[in-house]
N, C-alpha and C positions, 0 to 999 in steps of 0.2 A: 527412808529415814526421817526424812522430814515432808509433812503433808499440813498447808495451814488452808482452812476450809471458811472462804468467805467474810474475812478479819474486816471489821473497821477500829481508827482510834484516829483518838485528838484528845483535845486539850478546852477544856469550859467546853464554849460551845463553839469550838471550830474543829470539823474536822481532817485530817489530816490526810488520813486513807481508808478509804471505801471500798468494801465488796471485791478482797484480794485473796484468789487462792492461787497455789501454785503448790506442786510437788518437786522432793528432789530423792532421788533413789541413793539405795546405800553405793558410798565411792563419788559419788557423782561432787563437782564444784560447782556449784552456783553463786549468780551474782546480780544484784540488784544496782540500776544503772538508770543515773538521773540526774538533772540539773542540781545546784545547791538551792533546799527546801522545798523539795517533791514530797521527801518523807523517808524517805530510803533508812537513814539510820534509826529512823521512828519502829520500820517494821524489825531491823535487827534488835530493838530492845525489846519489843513485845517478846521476840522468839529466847531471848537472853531474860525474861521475867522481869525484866524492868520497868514494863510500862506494861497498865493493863489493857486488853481487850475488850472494845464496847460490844460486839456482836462477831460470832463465828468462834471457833477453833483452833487452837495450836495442837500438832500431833509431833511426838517427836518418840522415831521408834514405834512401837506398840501401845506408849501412853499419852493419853489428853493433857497436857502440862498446863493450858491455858484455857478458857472460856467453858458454858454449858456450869457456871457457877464453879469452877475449879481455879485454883490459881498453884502451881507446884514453885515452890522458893527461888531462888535463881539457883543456891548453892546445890540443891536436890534434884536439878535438870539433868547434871551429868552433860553439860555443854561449857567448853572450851572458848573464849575470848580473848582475843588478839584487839588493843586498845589501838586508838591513832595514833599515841605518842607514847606507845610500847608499854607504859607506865611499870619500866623495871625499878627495881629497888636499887638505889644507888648505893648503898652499906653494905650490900651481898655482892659476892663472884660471880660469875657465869656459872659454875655448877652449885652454888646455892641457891641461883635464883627459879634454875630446872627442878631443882629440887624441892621448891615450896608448898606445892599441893601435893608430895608424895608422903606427909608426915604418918600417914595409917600403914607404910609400906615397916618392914626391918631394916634397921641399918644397909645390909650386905644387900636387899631389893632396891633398895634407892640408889646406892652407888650404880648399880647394873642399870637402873634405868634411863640415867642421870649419863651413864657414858655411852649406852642405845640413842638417845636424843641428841646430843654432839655430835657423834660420830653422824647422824641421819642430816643435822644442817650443817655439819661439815666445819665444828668450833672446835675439834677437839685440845688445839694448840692455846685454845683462849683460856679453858676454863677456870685460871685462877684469876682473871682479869676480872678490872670490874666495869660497868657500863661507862663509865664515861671515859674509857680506854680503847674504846669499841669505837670501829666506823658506824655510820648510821643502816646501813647494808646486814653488819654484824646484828647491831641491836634489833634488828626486824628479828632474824633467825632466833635469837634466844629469845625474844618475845614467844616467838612459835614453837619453838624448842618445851618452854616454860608451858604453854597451854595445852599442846599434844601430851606429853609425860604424864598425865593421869588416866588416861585413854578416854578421852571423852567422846560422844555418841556424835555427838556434831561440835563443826569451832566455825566459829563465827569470827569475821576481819571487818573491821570497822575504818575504811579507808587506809589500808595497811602502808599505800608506799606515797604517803600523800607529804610528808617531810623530807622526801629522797629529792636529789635533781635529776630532770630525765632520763639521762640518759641512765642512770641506775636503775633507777623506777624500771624501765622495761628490760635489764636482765636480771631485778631479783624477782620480777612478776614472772618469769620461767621458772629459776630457782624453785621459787612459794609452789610453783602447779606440780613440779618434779617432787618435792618435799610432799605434799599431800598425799599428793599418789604413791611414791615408794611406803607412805605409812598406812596405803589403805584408810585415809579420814574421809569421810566427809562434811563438807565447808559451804559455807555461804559467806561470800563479802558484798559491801558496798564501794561504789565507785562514781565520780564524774565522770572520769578517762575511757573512753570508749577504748582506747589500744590496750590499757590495763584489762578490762572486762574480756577480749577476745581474747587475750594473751595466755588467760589462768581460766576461765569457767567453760564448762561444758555446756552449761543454759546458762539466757542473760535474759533478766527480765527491764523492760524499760520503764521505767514511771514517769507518769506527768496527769495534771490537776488532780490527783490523787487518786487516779484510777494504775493497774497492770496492765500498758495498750496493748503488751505481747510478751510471753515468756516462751524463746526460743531456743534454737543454734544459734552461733554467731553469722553462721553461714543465713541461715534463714532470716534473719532479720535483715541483713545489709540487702539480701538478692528477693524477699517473698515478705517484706514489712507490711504488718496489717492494718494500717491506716496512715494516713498523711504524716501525722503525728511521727511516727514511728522512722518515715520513710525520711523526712526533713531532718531529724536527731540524728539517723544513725550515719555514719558517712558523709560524701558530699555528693550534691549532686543537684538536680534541679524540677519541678515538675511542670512539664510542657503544654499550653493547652493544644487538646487533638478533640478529634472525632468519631465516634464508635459505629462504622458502619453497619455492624451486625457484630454479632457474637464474636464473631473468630478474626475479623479485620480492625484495626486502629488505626487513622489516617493521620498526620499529622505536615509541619511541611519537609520533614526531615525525611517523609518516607510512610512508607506501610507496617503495620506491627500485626502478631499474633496477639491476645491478651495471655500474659504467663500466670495466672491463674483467673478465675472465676470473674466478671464485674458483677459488683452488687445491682438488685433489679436498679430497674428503669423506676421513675417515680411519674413519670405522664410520655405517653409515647412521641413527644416529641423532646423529652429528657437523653439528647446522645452525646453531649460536652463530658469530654473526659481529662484530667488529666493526666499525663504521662513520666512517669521517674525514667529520668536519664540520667547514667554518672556517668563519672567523667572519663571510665575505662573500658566504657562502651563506644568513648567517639575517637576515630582516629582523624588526624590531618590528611588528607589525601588530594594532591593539588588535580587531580583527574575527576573528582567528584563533579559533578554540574549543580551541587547543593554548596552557595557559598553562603560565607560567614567574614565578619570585621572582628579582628583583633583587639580589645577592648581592654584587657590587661591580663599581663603575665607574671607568674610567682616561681623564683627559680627554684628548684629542689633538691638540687645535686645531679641525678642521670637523668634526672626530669623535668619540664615546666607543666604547671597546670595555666592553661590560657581560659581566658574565661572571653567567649567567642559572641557577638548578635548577630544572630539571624535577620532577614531581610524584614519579615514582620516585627521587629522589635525585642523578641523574644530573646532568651541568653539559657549557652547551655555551656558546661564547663568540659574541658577535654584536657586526656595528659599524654605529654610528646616528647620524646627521649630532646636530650640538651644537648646534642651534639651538632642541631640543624634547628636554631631557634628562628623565631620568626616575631617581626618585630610589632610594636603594638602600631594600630592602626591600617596595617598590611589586610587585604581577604585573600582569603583559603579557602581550599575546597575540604569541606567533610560528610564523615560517612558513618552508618553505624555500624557493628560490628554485634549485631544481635537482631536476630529476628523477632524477639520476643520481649514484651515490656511490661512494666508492672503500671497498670491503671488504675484512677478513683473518679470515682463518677463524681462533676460538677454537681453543686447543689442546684437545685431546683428556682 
């Protein structure tokens, strides 16, 4: 449904984002995922016709909407927009506001469509109400309510739950993925929040210096990240320096590794420094280990502590240990991994 084919854009002369493709199949939720001023909202306006295309392609559907000297309108996309700040019309109801792009529909279609989209996020008790009657939770849904009811080919979230306070934030990010999917859309959002991104998207693409370092699973980026980049943003965790025996060995002092996929060539045969992603639900406390570690500080988490541990060479790996049997800062511990297998990058040269 959506296919953009090696996009750049900016602004004079700086640019923005460079040599970005990425696909997303019809159904599918996608999400672009990035510090504040990577670009991320940059690329949802190109896809939304808001910003043009210096070089490459927008595909949406069957048609070229953008680049190759084409620019299709924003209103003639047949794409769906979900604002940051909902930008509902505060003079209209909740079913006027559903209502507002259905004006080509007949009276009796609109009504029918207008109480399909309530009944789908779940407003239908509100609909005489009007937005600022509404929790912030509500107004996201009739946001989305408002931009699905035309049936658009793709919808697009522009930091959808960036007004909520957390703990909302992460059950209407379920909600938004259930709400998609029961209407069969498919979507593309932006996001800081890594828990938001895994929460709702089926691919997450990461950006940074205005390159895509990876457009994956959630699952694949946190466990199979393809570059340092990638491996440092996503989650926590640390990279250890080790040493690349051969192919299939990683030495380090914590132990012996498999490499869990491919290292990139060698750049002079004496190039074997690696280093090694370790999180922190790979390492467990284990006072029998003969691999010890100093307690350097701990962050309580409720059933949790994540300790953040030095090794005897200096080195620091983070581990997380149920709270029931805490251990106090400054104490050593024995640790251990709980994985044979590590995600390495070759030291530069």
């Amino acid at each position: 449904m959506l296919d953009i084919r090696s996009i750049s854009l900016g602004y004079g002369n700086h640019t923005v984002i460079d040599n970005l493709s990425l696909q997303l199949a019809t159904g599918e939720i996608g999400c672009l995922l990035g510090a504040s001023g990577c670009g991320k909202t940059t690329v949802l306006r190109a896809i939304a016709g808001f910003e043009p295309v210096r070089a490459g392609e927008i595909h949406v559907g069957d048609e070229c909407v953008a680049g190759n000297g084409r620019m299709v309108a924003p209103e003639a996309r047949r794409i769906g927009v979900v604002f940051q700040d909902y930008a509902l019309f505060p003079h209209l109801t909740v079913e006027t506001n559903i209502a507002f792009g259905l004006r080509k529909m007949s009276p009796a279609q609109r009504r029918a469509r207008v109480r399909e989209m309530l009944e789908l996020v779940d407003l239908v008790d509100t609909a005489t109400r009007y937005p600022h009657e509404l929790s912030g939770g509500q107004q996201q849904r009739v946001a989305l309510a408002r931009a699905l009811a035309p049936g658009p080919r793709l919808m697009l979230l522009d930091e959808p739950f960036s007004n909520l306070d957390v703990t909302l934030r992460e059950r209407l990010a379920e909600e938004v993925r259930n709400i998609l999917k029961s209407a069969g859309a498919t979507a593309i959002l932006v996001t800081h929040d890594q828990r938001e991104a895994f929460a709702i998207a089926d691919k997450v693409g990461v950006l940074g210096d205005g390159h895509l370092r990876q457009w994956d699973t959630p699952y694949n980026l946190y466990h199979q990240p393809a570059d340092r980049y990638v491996a440092e943003f996503i989650g926590e965790g640390v990279l250890l320096p080790g040493t690349a025996v051969n192919d299939t060995c990683l030495c380090t002092e914590l132990g012996e590794f498999e490499p869990a996929c491919a290292l990139q060539p060698c750049t002079s045969p004496s190039a074997n420094g690696v280093e090694i992603l370790i999180r922190p639900d790979s390492v467990t406390l284990d006072d029998a280990s003969p691999v010890r570690a100093r307690v350097v500080s701990r962050a309580f988490r409720g059933a949790e502590f994540l300790y953040t541990l030095e090794l005897p060479s200096g080195g620091r790996i983070l581990a997380l240990a149920p709270s029931r049997k805490p251990y106090e800062v400054g104490c050593t511990v024995g640790v251990r991994l709980l994985t044979a297998q590590a995600v390495a990058f070759r030291c530069a040269a």
